[in-house]
Structures are given as C-alpha cells and as structure tokens.
C-alpha positions as a Markdown table, in Angstrom:
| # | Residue | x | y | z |
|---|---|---|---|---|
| 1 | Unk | -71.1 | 125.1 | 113.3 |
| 2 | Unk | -69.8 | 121.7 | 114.7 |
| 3 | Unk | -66.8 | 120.1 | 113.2 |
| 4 | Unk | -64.0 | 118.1 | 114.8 |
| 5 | Unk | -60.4 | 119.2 | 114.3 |
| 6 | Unk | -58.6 | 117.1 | 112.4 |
| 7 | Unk | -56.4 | 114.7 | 115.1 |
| 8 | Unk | -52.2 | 114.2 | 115.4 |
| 9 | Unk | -52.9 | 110.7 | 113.9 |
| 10 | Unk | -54.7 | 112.2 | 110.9 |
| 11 | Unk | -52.2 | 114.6 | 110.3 |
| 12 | Unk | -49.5 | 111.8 | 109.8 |
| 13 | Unk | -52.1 | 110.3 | 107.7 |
| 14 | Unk | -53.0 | 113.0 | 105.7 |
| 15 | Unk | -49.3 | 113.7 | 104.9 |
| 16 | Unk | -49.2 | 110.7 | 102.4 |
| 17 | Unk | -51.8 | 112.5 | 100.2 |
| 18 | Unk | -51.9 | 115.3 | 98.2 |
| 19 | Unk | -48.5 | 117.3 | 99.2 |
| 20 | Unk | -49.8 | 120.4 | 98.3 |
| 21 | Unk | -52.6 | 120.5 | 101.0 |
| 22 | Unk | -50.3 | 118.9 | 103.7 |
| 23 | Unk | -48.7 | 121.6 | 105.2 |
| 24 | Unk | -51.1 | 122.9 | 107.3 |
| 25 | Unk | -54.7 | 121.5 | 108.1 |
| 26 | Unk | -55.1 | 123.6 | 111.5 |
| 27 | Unk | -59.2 | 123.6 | 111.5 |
| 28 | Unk | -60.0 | 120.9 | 109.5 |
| 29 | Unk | -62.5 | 118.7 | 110.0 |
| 30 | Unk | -61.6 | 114.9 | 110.2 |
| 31 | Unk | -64.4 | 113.5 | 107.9 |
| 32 | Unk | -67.1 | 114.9 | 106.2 |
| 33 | Unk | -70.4 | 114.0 | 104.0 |
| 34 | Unk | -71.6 | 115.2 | 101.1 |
| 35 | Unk | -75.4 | 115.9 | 100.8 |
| 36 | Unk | -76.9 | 113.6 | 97.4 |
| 37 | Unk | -80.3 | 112.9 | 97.2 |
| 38 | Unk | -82.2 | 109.4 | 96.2 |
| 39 | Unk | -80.1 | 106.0 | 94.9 |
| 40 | Unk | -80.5 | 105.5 | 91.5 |
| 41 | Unk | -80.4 | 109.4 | 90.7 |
| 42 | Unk | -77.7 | 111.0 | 89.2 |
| 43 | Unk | -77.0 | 113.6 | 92.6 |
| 44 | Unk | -76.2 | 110.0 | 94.0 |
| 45 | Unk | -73.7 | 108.4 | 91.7 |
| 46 | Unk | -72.0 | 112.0 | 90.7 |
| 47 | Unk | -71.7 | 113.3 | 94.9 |
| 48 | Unk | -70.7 | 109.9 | 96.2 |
| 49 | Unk | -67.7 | 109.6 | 93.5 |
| 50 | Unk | -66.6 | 113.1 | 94.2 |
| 51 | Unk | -66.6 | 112.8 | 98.3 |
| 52 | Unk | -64.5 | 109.3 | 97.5 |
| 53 | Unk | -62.2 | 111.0 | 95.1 |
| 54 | Unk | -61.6 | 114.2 | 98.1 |
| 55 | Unk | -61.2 | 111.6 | 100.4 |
| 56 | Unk | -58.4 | 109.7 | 98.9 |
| 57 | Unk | -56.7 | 112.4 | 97.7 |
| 58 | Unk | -56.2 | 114.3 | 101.1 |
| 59 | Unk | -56.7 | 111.8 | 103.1 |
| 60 | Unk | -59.7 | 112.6 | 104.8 |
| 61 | Unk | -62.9 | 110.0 | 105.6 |
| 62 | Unk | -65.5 | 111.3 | 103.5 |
| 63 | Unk | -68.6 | 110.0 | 101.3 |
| 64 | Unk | -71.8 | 110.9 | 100.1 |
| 65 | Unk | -75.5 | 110.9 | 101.7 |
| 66 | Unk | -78.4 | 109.8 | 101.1 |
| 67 | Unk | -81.2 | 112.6 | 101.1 |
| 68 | Unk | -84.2 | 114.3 | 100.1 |
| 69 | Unk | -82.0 | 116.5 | 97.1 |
| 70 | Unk | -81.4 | 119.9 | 96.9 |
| 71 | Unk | -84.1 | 121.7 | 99.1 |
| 72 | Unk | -82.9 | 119.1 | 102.0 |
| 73 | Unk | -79.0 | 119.6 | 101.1 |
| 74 | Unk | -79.6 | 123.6 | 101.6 |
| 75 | Unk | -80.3 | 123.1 | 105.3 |
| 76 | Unk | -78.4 | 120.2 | 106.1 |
| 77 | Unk | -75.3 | 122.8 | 104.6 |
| 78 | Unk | -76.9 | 125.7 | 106.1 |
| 79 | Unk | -76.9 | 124.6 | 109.7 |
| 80 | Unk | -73.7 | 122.4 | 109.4 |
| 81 | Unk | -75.2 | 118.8 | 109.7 |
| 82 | Unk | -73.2 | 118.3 | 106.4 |
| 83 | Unk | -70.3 | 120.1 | 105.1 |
| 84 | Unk | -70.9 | 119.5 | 101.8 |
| 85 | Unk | -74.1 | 118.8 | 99.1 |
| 86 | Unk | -75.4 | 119.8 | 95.7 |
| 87 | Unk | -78.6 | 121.8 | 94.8 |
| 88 | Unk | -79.9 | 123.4 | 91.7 |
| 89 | Unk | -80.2 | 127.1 | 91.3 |
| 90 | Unk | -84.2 | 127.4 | 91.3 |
| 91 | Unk | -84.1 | 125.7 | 95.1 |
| 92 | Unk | -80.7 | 127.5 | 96.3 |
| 93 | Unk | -82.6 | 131.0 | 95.5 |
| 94 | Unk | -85.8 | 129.7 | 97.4 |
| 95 | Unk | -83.7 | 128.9 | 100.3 |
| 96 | Unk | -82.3 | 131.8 | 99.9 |
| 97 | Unk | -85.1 | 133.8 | 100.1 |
| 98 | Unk | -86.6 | 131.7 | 103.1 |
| 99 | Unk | -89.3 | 129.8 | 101.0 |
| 100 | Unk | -87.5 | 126.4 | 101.4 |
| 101 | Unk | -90.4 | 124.5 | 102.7 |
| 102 | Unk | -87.8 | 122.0 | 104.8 |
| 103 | Unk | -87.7 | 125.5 | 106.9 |
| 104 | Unk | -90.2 | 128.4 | 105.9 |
| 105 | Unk | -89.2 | 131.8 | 106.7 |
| 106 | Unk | -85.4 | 130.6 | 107.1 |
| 107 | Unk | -83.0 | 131.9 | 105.0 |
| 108 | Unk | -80.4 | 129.9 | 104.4 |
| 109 | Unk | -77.1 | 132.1 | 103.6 |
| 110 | Unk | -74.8 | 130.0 | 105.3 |
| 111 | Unk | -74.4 | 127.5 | 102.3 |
| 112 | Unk | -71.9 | 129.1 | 99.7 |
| 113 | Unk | -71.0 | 128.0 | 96.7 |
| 114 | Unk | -67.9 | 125.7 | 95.8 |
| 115 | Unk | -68.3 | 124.5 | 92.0 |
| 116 | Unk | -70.5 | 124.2 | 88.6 |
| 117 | Unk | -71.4 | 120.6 | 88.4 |
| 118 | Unk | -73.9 | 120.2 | 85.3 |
| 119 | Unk | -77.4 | 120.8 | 84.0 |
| 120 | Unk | -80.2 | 119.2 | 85.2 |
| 121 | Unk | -82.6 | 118.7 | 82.5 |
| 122 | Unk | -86.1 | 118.1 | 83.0 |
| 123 | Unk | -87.5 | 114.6 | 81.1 |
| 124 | Unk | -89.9 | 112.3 | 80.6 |
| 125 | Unk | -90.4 | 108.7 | 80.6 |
| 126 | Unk | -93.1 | 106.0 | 79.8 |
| 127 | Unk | -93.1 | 102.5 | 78.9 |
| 128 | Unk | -93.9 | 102.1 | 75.1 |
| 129 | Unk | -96.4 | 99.6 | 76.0 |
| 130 | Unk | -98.4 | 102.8 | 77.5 |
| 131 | Unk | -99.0 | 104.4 | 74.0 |
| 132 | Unk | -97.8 | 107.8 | 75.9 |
| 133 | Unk | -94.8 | 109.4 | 73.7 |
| 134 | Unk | -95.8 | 112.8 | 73.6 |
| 135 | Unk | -96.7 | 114.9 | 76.8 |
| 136 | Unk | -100.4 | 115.6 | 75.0 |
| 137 | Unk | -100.6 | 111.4 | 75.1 |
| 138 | Unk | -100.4 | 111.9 | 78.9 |
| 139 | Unk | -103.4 | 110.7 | 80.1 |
| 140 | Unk | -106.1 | 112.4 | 82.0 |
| 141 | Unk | -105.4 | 111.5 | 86.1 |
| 142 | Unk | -102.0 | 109.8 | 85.1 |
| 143 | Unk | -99.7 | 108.8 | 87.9 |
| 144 | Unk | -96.7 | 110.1 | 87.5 |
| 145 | Unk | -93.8 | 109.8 | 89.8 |
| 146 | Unk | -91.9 | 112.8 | 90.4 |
| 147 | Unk | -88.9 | 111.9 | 92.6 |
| 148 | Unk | -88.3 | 112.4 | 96.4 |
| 149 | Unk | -90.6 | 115.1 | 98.1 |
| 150 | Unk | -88.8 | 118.5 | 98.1 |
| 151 | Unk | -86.2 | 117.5 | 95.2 |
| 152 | Unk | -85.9 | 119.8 | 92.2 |
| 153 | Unk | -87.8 | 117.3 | 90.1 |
| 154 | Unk | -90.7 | 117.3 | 92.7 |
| 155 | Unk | -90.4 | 121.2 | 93.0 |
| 156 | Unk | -90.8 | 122.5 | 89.4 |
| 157 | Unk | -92.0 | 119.5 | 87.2 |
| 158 | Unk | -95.1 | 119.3 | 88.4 |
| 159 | Unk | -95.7 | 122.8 | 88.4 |
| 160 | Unk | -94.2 | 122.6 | 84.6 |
| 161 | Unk | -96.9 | 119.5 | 84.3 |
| 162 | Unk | -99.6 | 122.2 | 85.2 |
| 163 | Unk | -98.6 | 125.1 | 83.3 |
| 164 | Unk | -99.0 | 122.3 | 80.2 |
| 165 | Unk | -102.4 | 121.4 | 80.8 |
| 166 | Unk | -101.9 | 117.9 | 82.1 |
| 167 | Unk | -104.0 | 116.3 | 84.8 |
| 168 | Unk | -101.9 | 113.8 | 87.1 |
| 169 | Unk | -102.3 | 111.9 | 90.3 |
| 170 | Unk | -98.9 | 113.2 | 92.3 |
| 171 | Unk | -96.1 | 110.5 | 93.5 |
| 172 | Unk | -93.4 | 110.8 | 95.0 |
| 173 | Unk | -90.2 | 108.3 | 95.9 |
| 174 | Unk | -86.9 | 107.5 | 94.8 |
| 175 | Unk | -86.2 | 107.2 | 91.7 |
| 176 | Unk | -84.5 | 103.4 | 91.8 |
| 177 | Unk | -88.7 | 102.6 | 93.5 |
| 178 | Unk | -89.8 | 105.0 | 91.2 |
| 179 | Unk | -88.2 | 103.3 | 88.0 |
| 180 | Unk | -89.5 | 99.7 | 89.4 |
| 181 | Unk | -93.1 | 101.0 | 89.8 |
| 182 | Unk | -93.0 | 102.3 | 85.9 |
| 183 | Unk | -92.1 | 98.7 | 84.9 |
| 184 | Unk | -94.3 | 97.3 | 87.2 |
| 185 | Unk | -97.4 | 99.3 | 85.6 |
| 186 | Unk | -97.7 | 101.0 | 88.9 |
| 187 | Unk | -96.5 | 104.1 | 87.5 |
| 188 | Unk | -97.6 | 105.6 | 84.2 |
| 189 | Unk | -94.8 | 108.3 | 83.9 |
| 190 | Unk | -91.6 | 109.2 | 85.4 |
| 191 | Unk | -91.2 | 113.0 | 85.0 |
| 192 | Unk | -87.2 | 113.0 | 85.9 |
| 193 | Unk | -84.9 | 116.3 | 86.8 |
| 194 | Unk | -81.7 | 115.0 | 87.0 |
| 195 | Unk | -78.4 | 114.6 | 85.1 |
| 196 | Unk | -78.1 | 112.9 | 82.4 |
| 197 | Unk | -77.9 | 109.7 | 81.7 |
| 198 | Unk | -80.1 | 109.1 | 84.5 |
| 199 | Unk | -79.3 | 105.9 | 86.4 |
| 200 | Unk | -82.8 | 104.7 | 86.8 |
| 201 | Unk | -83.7 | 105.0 | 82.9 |
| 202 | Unk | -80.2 | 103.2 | 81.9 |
| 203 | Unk | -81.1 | 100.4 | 84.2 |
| 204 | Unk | -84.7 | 100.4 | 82.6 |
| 205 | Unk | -83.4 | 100.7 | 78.8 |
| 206 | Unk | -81.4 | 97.2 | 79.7 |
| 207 | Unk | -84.4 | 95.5 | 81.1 |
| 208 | Unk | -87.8 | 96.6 | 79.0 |
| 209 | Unk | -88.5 | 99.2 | 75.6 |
| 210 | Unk | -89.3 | 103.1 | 77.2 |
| 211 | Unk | -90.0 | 106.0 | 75.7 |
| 212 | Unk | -88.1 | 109.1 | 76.2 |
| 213 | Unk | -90.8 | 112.0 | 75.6 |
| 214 | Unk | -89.3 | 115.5 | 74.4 |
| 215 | Unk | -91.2 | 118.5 | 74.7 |
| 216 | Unk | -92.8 | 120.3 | 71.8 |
| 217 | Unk | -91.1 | 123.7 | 70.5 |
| 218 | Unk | -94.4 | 125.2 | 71.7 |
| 219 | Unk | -94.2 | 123.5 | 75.2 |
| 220 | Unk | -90.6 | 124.2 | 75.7 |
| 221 | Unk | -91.4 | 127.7 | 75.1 |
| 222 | Unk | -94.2 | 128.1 | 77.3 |
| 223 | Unk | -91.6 | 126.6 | 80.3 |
| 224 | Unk | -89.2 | 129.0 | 79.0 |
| 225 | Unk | -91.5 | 132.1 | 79.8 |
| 226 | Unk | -92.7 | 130.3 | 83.0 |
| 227 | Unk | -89.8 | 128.9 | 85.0 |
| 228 | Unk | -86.0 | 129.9 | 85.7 |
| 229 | Unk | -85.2 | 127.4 | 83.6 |
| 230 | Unk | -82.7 | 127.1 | 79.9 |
| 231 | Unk | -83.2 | 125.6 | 76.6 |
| 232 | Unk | -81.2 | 122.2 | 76.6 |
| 233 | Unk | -81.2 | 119.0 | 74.0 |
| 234 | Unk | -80.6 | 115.4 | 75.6 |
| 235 | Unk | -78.0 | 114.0 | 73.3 |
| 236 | Unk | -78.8 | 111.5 | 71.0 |
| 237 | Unk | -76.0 | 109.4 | 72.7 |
| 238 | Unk | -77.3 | 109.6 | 76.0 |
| 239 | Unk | -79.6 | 106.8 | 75.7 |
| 240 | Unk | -79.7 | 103.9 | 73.1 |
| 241 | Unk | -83.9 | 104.3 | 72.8 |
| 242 | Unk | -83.0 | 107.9 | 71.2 |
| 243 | Unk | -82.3 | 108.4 | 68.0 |
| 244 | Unk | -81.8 | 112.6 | 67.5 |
| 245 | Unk | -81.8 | 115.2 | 69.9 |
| 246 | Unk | -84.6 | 115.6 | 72.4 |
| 247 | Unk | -85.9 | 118.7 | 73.1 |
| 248 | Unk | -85.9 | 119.9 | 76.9 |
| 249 | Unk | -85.0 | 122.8 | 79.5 |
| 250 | Unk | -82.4 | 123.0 | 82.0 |
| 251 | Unk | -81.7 | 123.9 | 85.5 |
| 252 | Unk | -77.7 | 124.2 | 86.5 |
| 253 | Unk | -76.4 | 121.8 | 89.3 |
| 254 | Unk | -73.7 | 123.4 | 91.9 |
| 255 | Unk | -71.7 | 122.1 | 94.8 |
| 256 | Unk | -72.5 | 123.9 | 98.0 |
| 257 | Unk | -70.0 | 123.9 | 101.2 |
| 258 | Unk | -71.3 | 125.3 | 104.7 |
| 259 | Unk | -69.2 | 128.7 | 104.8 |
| 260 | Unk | -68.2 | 128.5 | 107.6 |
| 261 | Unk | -65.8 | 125.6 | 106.6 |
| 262 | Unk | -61.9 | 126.9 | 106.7 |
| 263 | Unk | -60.7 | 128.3 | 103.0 |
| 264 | Unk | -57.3 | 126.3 | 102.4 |
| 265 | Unk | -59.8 | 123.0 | 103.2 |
| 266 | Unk | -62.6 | 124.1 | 100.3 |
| 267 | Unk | -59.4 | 125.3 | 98.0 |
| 268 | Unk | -58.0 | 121.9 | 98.1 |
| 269 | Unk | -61.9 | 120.2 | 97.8 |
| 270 | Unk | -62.2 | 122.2 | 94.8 |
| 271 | Unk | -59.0 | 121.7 | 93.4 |
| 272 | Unk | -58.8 | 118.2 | 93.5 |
| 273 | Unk | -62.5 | 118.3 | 91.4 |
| 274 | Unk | -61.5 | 120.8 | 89.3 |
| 275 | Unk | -58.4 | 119.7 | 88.2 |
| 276 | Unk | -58.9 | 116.8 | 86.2 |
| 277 | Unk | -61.9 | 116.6 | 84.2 |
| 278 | Unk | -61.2 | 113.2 | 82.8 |
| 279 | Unk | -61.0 | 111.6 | 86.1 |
| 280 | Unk | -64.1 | 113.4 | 86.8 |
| 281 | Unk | -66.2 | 112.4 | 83.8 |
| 282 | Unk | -65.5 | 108.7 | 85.0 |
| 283 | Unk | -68.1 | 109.2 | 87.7 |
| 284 | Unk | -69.8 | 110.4 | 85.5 |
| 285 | Unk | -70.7 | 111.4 | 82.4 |
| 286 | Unk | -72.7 | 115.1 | 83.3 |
| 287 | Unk | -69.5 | 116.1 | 84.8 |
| 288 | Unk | -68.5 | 116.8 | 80.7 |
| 289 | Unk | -69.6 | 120.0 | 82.2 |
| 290 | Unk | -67.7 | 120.2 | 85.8 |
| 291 | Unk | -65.2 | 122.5 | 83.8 |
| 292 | Unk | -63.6 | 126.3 | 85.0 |
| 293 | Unk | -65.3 | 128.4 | 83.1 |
| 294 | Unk | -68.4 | 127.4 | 83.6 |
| 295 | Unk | -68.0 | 129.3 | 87.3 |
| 296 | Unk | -69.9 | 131.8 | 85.9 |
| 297 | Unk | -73.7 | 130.2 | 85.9 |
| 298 | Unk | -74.4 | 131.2 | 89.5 |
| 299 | Unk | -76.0 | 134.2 | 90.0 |
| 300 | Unk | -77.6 | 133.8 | 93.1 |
| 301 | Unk | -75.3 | 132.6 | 96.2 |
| 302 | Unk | -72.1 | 134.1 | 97.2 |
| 303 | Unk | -69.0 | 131.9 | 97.0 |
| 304 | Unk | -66.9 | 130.2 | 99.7 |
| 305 | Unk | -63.7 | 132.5 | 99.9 |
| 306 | Unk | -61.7 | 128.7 | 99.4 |
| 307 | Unk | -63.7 | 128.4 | 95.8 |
| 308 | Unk | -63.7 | 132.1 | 94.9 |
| 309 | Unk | -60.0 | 132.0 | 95.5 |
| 310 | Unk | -59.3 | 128.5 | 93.1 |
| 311 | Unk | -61.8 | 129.8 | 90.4 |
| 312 | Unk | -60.2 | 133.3 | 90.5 |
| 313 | Unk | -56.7 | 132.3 | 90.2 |
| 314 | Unk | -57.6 | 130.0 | 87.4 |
| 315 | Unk | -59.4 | 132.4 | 84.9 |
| 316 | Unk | -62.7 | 133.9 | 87.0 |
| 317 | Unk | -63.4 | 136.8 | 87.4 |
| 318 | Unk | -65.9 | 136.1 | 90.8 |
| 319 | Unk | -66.6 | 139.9 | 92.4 |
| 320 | Unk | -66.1 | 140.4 | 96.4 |
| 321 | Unk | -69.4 | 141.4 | 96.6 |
| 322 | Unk | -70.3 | 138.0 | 95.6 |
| 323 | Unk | -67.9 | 136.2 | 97.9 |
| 324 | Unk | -69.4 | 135.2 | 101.4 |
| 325 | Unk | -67.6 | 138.1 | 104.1 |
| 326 | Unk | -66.4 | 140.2 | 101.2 |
C-alpha cells in the first residue's frame, strides 16, 4: 500500500478546512482519487462531486476517475492504485470470492466499506421510432449496448437479458458513446444499471422521443428468483417520458476505501458525505438515499474501522466481526 504522507505545507493548508479534522493528519495521504466508471453514467457525476466536496472541505487534492465501474474499482481499491471507488454488491461479493474477472482467483479483501450510496436499478431504453416498448418487442439479434466491459450493467443485464428469453448481439462502451449510437440507429437498446436519473438518457430525453421499457410483473419476478437483485419502481418524476411508476429491480451502490487507509482520514471522508444530505442530493439526485441508516444494506464486506466508527456513533449498530481487523 503506497500513499504519500501528507507534507508541512499541506498541513498549514489543511488547517483552513474543516477544524474538526485539523488536529492531527499524521499518515494521510496528500491527494487521492476516487474510482467512477464511464462519463455520462451516474458512478461519474455522483463520485466526482463527492471527491470535490472531500477535497474542499479538508483540504486535500482529490477527484474522481475515469474507469471500467465497479469490477475495475474493486482492484484498483484492493491493491491501493486508488484510495477510494464505488461498486455494487453483486460485483463486491464476486471479488470477494476471487471471481472478479479483472483478476480470477484474487480475492480482493482489502477494499472495505465506507458508505451506502444508492440503488442501482436495472432499465431499459429504445428510441420510440424502434416500435420496441416492451422487452418481448426486443427484437430477435438486437444490439444492445450494455455499458463498459466488466461494469455492473455489463455483468448481470445481459445475463438478466438471457434468463428472459431475448436474443441480442452484445456491445459494450460508455454510456455518453453508448447514448449517441442509440440516436444514431447504431444501437437498438440501451440496457442501463445505474442510478437514476441516468445522465445519458436526460441528455437523450432533451434531444429526441425514447422509450423507457419497464419489466413485466412476470419478468421482474423471474429476475427476482434469478439474481441478487430487489424489487425497485423508477419514479415517475425521474424522467419527463414517464408518466407512472416503472417496474424494475435493484442492486445497492456503496463507497469502498482501501483498508489500509488511516481511520481518523476515512472518519472525516465519511463524515463530511454523511453529514449533509442536502448538499449531497445536489450532485445528485440518487444520493436521496446516501442517508445513515441505510448502513445496514451491506452484507457482504467488512467495514473500514474509520466508517464503522462514524456509522456506529451515529445510530448503527455495525458488529466487530464485520469490521476489517476486528
């Protein structure tokens, strides 16, 4: 694990932010990245604006990063190469286990951790022009786009595709290219896992008519049975092409730090995120749900001692068995 003390000059720097945290930053690191995935994703939007807002609160250089998602932010966390990222449960417990494909037979138990973000639901968008507004219009040998190679979206949905009987032709890319090769009838769905509103669709609403395909009671609960996955509605308001409720499934979103990282630095990380929602939920909307009590929803990697230690003190109830060391 490889990160540079935080320098004398720093120090003086540091002490013009958050007082609480200035006392003593013995081990710090002097910047630090946060793991995203793809631009015009919601991992993208959501991580950048939190590494900005930790930044400028303790005075450290910081932002987010460009990369492949969750199954990519695992082992950059893992071996240190960044301090900080976001992954979904499904590919944390893979990793876990040593079936990330980034690293097969690795298991990555060095990434703990740090907060509940949101859920990821699982949707589906076409063009209207394409006729396709149900997932039995999906068309035999359809290309669908499916997000970066190795993201959550690119690990489950087609998988969830399969288990619903469709037939597709398999792309991958991010979803701002993704979104532009829908509109430019390169692309005849874009089967999204990410937080919603997702960037890419917003910008698409604005600029031609989509539809936003909901699964079926029946195909929900076939998903249900089939993946680790929840029941979840995308809100009416999320997008102006909606008018109700549509039906999906979910996957939960958390921040991961490298546990190895020193616990007063990931308490004041987590503090500054969890302590003001609102500010929070001007990144972004899905952070409606970067709130305390919803520490709970992992179940499957131990916690940073720094995080265990904020959630615990402010109404959790995290066991030392699940805390990395305890």
């Amino acid at each position: 694990m490889k990160f540079t003390v935080i320098t004398g000059a720093a120090v003086a720097m540091a002490l013009t932010a958050t007082t609480a945290f200035a006392q003593d930053r013995a081990g710090w690191p002097e910047s630090f990245t946060v793991g995203t995935a793809s631009q015009g994703g919601t991992y993208f939007a959501y991580g950048s604006g939190w590494a900005n807002l930790v930044a400028e609160e303790l005075g450290i250089s910081g932002g987010g990063e460009v990369t492949g998602g969750p199954m990519q932010n695992m082992a950059l966390v893992h071996t240190g190469d960044a301090a900080f990222g976001m992954t979904t449960m499904g590919p944390a417990a893979e990793s876990i286990q040593g079936t990330n494909p980034i690293a097969p037979g690795l298991q990555m138990t060095n990434a703990c951790a740090m907060f509940p973000m949101y859920q990821t639901p699982f949707s589906i968008t076409a063009l209207s022009s394409s006729g396709i507004s149900s997932v039995e219009d999906i068309p035999d040998g359809a290309r669908i786009g499916f997000g970066p190679a190795g993201s959550t979206s690119d690990t489950y949905f087609p998988r969830m595709m399969e288990t619903l009987g469709v037939n597709f032709d398999r792309r991958n890319g991010g979803w701002s290219d993704l979104g532009g090769q829908l509109q430019d009838g390169l692309l005849d769905v874009i089967a999204f896992a990410a937080g919603v509103p997702v960037p890419a669709v917003s910008q698409l609403e604005v600029q031609t008519d989509v539809n936003i395909i909901e699964f079926t009671a029946e195909e929900q609960s076939k998903i249900l049975e089939t993946f680790p996955v929840s029941s979840f509605d995308i809100a009416a308001d999320t997008y102006t092409t909606l008018n109700k409720d549509a039906r999906s499934v979910s996957m939960w979103n958390f921040a991961i730090a490298n546990c190895d990282l020193p616990e007063d630095f990931v308490y004041a990380v987590v503090d500054v995120v969890m302590s003001d929602n609102d500010r929070m939920v001007t990144i972004h909307r899905a952070a409606r749900s970067t709130l305390p009590e919803n520490w709970d929803k992992n179940e499957v990697m131990k916690w940073h001692p720094g995080a265990a230690k904020w959630f615990n003190e402010n109404g959790a109830s995290i066991a030392g068995e699940m805390v990395h060391g305890g």
